[in-house]
C-alpha positions as CSV (number, residue, x, y, z in Angstrom):
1,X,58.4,105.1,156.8
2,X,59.9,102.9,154.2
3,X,57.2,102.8,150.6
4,X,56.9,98.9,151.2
5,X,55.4,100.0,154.5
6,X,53.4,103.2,153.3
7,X,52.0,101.4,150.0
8,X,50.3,98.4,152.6
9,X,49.2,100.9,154.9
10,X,47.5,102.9,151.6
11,X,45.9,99.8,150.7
12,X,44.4,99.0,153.8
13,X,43.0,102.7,154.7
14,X,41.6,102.3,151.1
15,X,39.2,99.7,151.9
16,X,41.3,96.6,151.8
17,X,40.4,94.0,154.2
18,X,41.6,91.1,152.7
19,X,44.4,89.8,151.4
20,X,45.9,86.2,149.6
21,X,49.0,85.2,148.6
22,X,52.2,83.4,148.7
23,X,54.8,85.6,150.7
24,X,58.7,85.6,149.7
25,X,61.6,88.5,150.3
26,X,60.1,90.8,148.0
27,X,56.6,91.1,149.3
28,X,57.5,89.7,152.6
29,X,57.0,94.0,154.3
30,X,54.3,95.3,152.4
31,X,52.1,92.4,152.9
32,X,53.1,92.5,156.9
33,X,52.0,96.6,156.7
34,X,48.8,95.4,155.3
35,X,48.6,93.0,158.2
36,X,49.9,95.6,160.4
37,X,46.7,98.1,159.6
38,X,44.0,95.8,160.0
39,X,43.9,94.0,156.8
40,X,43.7,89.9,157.6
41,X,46.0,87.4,155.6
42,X,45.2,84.5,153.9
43,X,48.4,82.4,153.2
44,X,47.4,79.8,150.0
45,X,50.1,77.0,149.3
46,X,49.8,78.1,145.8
47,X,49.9,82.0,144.0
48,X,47.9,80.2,141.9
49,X,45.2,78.9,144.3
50,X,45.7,82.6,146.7
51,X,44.4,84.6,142.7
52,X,41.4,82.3,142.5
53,X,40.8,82.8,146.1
54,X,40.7,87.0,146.1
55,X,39.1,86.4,142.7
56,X,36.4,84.4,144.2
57,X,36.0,86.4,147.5
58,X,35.7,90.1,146.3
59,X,32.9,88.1,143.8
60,X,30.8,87.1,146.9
61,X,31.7,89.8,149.3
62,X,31.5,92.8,146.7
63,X,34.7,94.0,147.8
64,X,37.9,94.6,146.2
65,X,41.1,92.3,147.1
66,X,44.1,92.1,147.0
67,X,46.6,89.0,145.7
68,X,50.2,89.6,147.1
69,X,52.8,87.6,144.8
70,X,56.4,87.5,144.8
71,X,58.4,89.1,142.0
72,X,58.7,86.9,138.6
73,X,57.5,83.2,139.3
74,X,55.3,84.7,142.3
75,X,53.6,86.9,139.4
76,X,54.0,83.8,137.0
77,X,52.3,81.3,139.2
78,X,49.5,83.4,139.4
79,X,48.7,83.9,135.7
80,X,45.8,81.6,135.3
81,X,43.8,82.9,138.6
82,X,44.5,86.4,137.0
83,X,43.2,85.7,133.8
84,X,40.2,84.3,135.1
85,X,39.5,87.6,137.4
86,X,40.4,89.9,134.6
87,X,38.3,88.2,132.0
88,X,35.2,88.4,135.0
89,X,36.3,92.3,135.5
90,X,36.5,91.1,139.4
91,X,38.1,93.9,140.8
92,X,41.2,92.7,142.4
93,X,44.5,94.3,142.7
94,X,47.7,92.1,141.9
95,X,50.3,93.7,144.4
96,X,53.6,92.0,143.0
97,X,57.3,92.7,143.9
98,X,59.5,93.8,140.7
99,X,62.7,93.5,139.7
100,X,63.6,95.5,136.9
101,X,67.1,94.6,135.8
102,X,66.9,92.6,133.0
103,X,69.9,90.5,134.3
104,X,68.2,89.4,137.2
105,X,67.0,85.9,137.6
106,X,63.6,87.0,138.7
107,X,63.0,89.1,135.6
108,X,60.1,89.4,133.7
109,X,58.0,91.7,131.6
110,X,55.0,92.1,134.3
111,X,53.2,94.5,132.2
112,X,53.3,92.8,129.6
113,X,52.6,89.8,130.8
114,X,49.3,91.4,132.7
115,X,48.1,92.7,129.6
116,X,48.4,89.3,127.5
117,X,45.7,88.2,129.8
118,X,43.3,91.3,130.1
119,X,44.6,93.2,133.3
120,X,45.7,96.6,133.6
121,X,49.0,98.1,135.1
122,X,50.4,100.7,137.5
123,X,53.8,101.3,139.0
124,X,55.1,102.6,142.0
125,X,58.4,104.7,140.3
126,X,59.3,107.0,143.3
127,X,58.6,107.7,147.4
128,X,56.4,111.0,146.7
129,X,53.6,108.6,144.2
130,X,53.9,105.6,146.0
131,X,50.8,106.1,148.0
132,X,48.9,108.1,145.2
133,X,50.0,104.8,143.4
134,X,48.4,102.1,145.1
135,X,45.3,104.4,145.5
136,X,44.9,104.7,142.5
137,X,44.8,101.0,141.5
138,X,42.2,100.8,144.1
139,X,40.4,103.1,142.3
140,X,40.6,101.8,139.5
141,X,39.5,98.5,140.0
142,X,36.8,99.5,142.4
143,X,35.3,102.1,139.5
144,X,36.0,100.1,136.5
145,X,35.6,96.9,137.7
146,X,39.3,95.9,136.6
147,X,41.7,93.5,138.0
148,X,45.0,95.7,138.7
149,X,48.5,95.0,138.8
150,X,50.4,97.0,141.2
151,X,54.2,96.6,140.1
152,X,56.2,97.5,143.2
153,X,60.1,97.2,142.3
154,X,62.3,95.8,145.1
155,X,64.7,99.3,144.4
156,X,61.7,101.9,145.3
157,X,61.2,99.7,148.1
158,X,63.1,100.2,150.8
159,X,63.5,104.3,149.6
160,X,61.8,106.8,152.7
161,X,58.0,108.4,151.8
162,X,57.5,111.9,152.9
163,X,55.8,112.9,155.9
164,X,52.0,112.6,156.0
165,X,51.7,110.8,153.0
166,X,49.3,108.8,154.2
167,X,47.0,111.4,156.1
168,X,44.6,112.0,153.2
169,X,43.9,108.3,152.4
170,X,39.9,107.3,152.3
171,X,38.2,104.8,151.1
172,X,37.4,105.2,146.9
173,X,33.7,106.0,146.4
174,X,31.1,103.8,145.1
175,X,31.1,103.0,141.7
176,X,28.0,105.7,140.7
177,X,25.1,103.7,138.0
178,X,25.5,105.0,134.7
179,X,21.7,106.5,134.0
180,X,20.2,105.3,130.4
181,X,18.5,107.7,128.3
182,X,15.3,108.7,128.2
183,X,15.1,107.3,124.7
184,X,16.3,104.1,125.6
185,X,13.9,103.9,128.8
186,X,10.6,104.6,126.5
187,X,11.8,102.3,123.7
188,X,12.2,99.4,126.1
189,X,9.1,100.4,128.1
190,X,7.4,100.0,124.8
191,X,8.4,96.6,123.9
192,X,7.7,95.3,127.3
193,X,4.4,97.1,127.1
194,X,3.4,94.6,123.4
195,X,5.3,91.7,125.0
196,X,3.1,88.6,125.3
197,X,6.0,86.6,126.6
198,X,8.5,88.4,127.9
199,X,11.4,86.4,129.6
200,X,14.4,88.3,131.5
201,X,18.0,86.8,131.6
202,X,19.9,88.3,134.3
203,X,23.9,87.8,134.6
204,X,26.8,89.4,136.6
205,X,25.5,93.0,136.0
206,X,22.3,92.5,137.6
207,X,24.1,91.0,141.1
208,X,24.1,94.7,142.0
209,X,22.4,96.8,144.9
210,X,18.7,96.6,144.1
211,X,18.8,94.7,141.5
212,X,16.7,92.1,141.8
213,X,13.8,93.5,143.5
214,X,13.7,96.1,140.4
215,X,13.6,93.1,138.5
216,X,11.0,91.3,140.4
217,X,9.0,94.4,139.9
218,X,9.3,94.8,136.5
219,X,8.6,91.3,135.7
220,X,5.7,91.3,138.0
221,X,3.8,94.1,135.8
222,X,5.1,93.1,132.7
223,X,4.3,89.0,133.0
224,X,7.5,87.9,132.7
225,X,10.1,84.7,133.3
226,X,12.9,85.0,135.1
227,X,16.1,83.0,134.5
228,X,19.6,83.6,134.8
229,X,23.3,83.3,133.4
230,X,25.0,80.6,135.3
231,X,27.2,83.5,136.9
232,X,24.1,84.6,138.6
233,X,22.4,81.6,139.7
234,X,20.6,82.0,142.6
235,X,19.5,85.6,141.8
236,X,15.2,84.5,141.5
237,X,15.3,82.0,144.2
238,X,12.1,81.5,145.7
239,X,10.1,83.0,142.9
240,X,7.5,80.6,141.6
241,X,8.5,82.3,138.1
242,X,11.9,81.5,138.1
243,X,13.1,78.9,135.2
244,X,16.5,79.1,137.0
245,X,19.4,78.8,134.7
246,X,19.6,79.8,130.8
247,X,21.5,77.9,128.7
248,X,23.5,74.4,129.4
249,X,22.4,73.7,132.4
250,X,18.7,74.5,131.6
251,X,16.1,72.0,132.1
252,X,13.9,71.0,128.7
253,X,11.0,72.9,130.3
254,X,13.2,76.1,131.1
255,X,15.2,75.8,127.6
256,X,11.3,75.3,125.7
257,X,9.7,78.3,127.9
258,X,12.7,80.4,126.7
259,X,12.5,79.4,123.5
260,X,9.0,80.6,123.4
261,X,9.5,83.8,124.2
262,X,9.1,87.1,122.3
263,X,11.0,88.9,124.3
264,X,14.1,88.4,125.3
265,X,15.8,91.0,127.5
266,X,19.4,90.3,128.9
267,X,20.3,92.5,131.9
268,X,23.7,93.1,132.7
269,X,23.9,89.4,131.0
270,X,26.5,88.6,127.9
271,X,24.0,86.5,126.2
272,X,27.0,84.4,124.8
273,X,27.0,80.9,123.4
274,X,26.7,79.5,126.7
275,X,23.7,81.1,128.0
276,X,21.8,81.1,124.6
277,X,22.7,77.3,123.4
278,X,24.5,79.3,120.4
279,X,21.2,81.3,119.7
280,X,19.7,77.7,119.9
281,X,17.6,79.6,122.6
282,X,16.5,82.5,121.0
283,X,13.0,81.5,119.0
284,X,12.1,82.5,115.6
285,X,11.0,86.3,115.5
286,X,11.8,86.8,119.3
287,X,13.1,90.3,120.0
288,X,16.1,90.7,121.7
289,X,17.0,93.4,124.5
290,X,20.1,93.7,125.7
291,X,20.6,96.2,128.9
292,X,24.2,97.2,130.1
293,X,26.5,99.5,131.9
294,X,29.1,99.5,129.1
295,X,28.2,100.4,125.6
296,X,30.7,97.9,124.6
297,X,29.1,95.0,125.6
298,X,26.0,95.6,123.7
299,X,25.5,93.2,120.7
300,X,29.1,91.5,121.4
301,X,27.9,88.3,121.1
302,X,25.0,88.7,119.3
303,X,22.9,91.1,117.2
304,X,20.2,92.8,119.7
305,X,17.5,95.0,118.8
306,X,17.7,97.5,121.4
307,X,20.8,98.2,123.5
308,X,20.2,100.0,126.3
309,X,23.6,101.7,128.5
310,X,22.8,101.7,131.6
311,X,22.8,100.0,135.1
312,X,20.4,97.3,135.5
313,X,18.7,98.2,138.7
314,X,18.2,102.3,137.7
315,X,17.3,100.9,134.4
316,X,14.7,98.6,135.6
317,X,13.3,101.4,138.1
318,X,12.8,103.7,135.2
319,X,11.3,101.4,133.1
320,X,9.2,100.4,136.2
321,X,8.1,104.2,136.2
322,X,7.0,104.9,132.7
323,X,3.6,103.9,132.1
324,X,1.9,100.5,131.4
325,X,-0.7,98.2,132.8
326,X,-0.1,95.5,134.9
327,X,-0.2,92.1,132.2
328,X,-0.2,88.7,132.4
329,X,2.4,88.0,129.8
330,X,3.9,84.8,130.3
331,X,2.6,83.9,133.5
332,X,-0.1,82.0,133.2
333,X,-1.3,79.1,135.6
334,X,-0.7,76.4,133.1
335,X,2.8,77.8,132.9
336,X,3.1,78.0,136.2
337,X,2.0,74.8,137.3
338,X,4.7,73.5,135.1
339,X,7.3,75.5,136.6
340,X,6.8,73.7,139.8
341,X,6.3,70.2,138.4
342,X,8.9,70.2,136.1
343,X,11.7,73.3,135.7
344,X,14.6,71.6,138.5
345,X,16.9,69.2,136.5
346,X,16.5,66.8,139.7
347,X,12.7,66.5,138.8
348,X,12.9,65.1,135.4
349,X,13.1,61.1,135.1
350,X,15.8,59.6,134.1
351,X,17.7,56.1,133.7
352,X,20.1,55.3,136.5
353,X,23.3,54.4,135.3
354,X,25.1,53.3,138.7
355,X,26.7,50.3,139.2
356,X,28.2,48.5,142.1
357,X,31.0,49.9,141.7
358,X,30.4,53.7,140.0
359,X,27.0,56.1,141.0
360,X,25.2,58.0,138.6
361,X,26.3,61.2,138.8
362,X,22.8,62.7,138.8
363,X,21.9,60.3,142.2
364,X,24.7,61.4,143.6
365,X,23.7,65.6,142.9
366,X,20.2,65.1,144.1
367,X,21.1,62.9,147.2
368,X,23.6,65.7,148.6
369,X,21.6,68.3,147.3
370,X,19.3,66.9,150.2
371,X,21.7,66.2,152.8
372,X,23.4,69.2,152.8
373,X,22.1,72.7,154.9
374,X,20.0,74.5,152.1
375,X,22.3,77.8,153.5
376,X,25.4,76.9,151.3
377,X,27.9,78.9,149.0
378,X,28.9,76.1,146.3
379,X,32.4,76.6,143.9
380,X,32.3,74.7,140.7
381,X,35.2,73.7,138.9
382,X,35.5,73.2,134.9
383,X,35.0,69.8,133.5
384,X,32.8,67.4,132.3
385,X,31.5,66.7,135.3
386,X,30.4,70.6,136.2
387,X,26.8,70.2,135.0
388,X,25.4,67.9,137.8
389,X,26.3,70.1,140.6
390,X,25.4,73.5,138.8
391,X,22.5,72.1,137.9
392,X,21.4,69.8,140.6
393,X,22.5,71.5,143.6
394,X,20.5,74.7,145.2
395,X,21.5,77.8,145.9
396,X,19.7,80.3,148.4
397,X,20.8,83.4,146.2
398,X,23.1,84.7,143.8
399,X,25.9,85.3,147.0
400,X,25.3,80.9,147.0
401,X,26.9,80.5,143.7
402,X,30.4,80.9,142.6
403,X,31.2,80.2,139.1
404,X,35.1,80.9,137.8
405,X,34.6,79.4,134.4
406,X,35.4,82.8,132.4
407,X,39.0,81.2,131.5
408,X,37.6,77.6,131.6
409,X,40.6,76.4,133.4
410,X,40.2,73.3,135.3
411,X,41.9,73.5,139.0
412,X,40.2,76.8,140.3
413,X,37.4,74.9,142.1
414,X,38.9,74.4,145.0
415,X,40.3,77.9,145.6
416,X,37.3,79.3,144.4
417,X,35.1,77.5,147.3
418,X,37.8,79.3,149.8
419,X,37.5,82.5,148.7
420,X,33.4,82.1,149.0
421,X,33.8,80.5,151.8
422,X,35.8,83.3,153.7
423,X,33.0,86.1,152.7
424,X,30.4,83.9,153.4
425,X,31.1,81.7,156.8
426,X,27.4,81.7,157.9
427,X,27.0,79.5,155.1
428,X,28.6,75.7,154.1
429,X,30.9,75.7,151.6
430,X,30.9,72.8,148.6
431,X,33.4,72.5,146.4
432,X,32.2,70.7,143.3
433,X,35.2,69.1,141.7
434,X,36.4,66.5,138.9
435,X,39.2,64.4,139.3
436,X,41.5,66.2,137.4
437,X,40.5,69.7,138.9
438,X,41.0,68.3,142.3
439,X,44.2,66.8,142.0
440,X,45.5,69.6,139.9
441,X,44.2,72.1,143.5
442,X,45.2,69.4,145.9
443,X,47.9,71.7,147.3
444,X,44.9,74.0,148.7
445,X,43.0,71.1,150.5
446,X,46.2,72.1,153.2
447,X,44.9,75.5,153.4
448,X,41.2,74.4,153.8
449,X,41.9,72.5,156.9
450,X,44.5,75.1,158.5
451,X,41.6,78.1,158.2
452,X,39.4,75.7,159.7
453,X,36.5,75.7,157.6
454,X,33.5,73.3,157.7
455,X,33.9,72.6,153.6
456,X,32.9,70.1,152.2
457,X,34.7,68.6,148.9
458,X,32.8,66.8,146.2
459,X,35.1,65.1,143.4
460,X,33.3,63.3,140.7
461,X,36.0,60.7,140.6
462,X,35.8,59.1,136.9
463,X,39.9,58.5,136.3
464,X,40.7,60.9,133.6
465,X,39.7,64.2,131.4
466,X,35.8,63.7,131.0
467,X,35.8,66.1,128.3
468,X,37.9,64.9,126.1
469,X,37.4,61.5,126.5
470,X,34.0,61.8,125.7
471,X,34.5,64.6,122.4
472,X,37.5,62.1,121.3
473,X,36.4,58.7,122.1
474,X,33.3,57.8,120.1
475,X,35.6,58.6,116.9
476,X,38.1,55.9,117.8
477,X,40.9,58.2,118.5
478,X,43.3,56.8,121.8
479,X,42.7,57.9,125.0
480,X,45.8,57.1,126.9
481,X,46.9,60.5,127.7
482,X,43.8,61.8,129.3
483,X,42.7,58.2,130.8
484,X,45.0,57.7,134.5
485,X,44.5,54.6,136.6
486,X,42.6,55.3,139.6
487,X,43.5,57.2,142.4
488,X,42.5,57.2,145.8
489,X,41.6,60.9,146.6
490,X,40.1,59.9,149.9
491,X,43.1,58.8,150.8
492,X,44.8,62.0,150.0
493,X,42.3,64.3,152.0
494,X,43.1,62.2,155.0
495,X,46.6,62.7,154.6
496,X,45.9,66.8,154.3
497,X,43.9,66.5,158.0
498,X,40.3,65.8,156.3
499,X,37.7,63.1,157.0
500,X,36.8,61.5,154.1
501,X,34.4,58.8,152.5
502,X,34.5,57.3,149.0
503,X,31.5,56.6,147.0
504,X,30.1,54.0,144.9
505,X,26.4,53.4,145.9
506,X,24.3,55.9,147.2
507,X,24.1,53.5,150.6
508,X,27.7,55.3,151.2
509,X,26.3,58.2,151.6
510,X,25.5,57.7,155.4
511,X,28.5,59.2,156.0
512,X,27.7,62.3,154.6
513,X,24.4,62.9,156.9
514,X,26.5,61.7,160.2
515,X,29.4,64.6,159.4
516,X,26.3,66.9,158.2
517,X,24.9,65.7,161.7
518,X,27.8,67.5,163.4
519,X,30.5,68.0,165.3
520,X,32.3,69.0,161.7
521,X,35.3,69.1,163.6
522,X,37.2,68.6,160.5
523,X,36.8,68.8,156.4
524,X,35.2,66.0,154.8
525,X,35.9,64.9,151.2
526,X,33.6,62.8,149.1
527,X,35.6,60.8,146.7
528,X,32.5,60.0,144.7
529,X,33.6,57.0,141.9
530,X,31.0,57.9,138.9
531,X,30.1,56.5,135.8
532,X,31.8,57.5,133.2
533,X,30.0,55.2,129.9
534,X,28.9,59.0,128.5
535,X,29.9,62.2,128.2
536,X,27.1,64.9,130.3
537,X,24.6,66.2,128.4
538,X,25.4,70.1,128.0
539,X,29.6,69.0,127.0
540,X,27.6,67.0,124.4
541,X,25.8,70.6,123.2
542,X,28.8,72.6,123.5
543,X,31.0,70.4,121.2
544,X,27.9,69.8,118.9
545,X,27.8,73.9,118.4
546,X,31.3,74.2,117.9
């Protein structure tokens, strides 16, 4: 058995079971050995698109992946999708093909070039480690929670492995929850105990096993809010104590009921400029809680009170255990009377800007947000436009949301909704797009139709860079180079095998509830022409805190 052969095999009997990419001569074997022991291919059009994709499917599945790239510009292509996973500690393994003669048209520094953007490296340097190798990097990314790149030089190859390297392959373990201190436990107890309104911010950490019903628990005996990062949106759904999403995309009730807190803890949640409005969130005298797995995350974006190491769902079981009556807190039935009047975006009045020709971008959330099946797994992209449907379109849990804005790269949208879509195909996929993200990802709309999934593609169409024709414009600087004359995008998903509708009024949308209404035998596209007189609301925050 050649190593290209052994190192796919290794992967695959280590719990791969999915794999993206771009294949070319030098990952053209290994990725077929993946294939060959059960693991199933997922061609992209783009290494680019096939990164966001694993990204955004070992998200939603909570599995590793693996991305499968070609040496050099396969690697290259791929950068941006990398960053993104690296920067969301997704565990992913990047299995490239190296050359390692500096002569070589193909030649790059890949470690190098995986470090600049926050992923680790291994190397495959001889038959006898080759399946020890890509082991490891499973390992690694499983335990760590790193995205991995597996450098596999063209030279080591084609070279023969040993005998029964493979026969002690398994599966890594689960990643085991790091236990806080008894300390830490009592302390936090004790501040929950005093709270008299405690509100709990949950993000990425607490998507884990258990999580949220430890949450739910605690919250129950301690009175408190829930909300989340936009990361784990979805997490409190059906609670009627969920304010849904901190910080942006908050509604004013949410943002004021957070505000009002005294409490503030953040599990497994950054707290970061996004999530707390630049501390604009955090009211005066509130104490701050912040409870995570890594010790180095504590107080990185802002000064906390009490950090607490260790995993959110143990955490909250412990804290659970240690005595204290059952309170009110913040849960009172004015409060939440007003939760359910008032805390969904789509329930606050507001001035409809649409046109004959453009729809308001808010009508147009809240109209789909009612067409579509309520059992849906929605991929944002990054834009001006990515308010409305994070905001305006429910999810049934935190496996409903997808959110690759750690990078804040626009073009991932699309790729991301594939990935979901793929570990989630009980549910419709929505890809929320802008113009400019769309186009940029149009290469993937050819992979969306081949796979054969039922997606459905929003693009708030408004002809140029949102963002930075609303930050530039009201100073009087020229817009030309991020202004384009208008495209027909409808057109384009056609051409790519789609159905498609464009949008102006919300009368259009009849077309929407006659796909919804079945057979879905192909894709449908929205090309949704939206107003575009003023910049949306949280991109107005955002630039103001800067």
């Amino acid at each position: 058995m050649k190593v290209a052969e052994a190192v796919g095999r290794a992967l695959a009997a280590s719990g791969v079971d999915r794999v993206f990419g771009v294949v070319g001569s030098g990952n053209f074997h290994v990725t077929n050995a993946l294939v060959a022991a059960g693991a199933r291919f997922v061609a992209a059009r783009h290494e680019g698109g096939a990164a966001t994709m694993a990204d955004a499917y070992a998200r939603t599945s909570g599995t590793v992946a693996v991305l499968s790239v070609h040496q050099g510009p396969g690697l290259t292509n791929a950068v941006t999708g990398i960053a993104e996973a690296a920067k969301s500690r997704t565990p992913l393994v990047v299995l490239a093909a190296e050359v390692t003669e500096p002569r070589s048209n193909f030649y790059v520094d890949q470690d190098a070039l995986a470090r600049a953007v926050g992923a680790v490296t291994a190397r495959v340097t001889s038959a006898e480690d080759a399946v020890e190798v890509a082991c490891a990097a499973v390992r690694r990314a499983v335990h760590e929670r790193r995205t991995v790149l597996l450098n596999l030089p063209l030279h080591v190859q084609t070279l023969d492995v040993p005998d029964g390297a493979l026969a002690q392959v398994v599966p890594p373990s689960a990643r085991q929850p790091v236990e806080p201190s008894e300390a830490d436990v009592t302390a936090l107890a004790g501040l929950l105990g005093h709270a008299r309104r405690p509100v709990f911010v949950a993000g990425r950490g607490a998507r884990g096993p258990g999580a949220r019903d430890a949450l739910l628990d605690l919250a129950e005996r301690h009175g408190a809010l829930l909300a989340t990062s936009a990361v784990a949106r979805g997490l409190f759904h059906g609670s009627p104590w969920t304010l849904d999403v901190s910080g942006g995309f908050a509604s004013p009730l949410a943002a004021e009921l957070i505000r009002g807190a005294d409490l503030i803890v953040g599990w497994g949640c950054a707290l970061n400029m996004w999530t707390m409005r630049h501390g604009a969130l955090i009211g005066p005298g509130a104490t701050v809680v912040q409870v995570d797995d890594e010790t180095a995350a504590l107080g990185a974006h802002r000064e906390v009170w009490l950090g607490v190491t260790g995993d959110v769902a143990l955490t909250a079981r412990l804290a659970l255990d240690a005595r204290g009556d059952r309170r009110q807190g913040y849960r009172t039935a004015e409060v939440r009377e007003a939760i359910a009047a008032r805390v969904r975006l789509r329930d606050v009045p507001y001035e409809d800007t649409g046109t004959r020709e453009r729809i308001d971008p808010r009508t147009l959330s809240i109209a789909l947000d009612d067409l579509l099946p309520a059992e849906r797994v929605v991929g944002v992209d990054s834009g001006n436009f990515m308010g409305y449907p994070s905001a305006y379109l429910s999810v049934p849990d935190e496996h409903g949301f997808c959110f690759t804005q750690a990078f804040q790269s626009i073009g991932l949208g699309l790729a991301t909704t594939i990935g979901a879509a793929l570990a989630r195909p009980d549910r419709l996929p929505v890809a929320a797009l802008g113009d400019g993200g769309a186009l940029m990802g149009a290469a993937e709309l050819d992979t969306v139709r081949r796979l054969g999934l039922p997606m459905v593609v929003v693009v708030y169409n408004d002809d140029g860079y949102g963002a930075e024709v609303h930050h530039f414009g009201p100073d009087g600087h020229p817009l030309d180079t991020v202004t384009f004359p208008p495209t027909d995008i409808a057109a384009v998903a056609r051409g790519y095998g789609f159905e498609a509708v464009t949008v102006r009024v919300p009368g259009d949308l009849k077309a929407v509830a006659d796909w919804v209404a079945g057979p879905r035998s192909a894709p449908l596209l929205i090309d949704a022409k939206v107003v575009r007189d003023h910049g949306s609301w949280w991109l107005e925050e955002a630039f103001r805190g800067h």
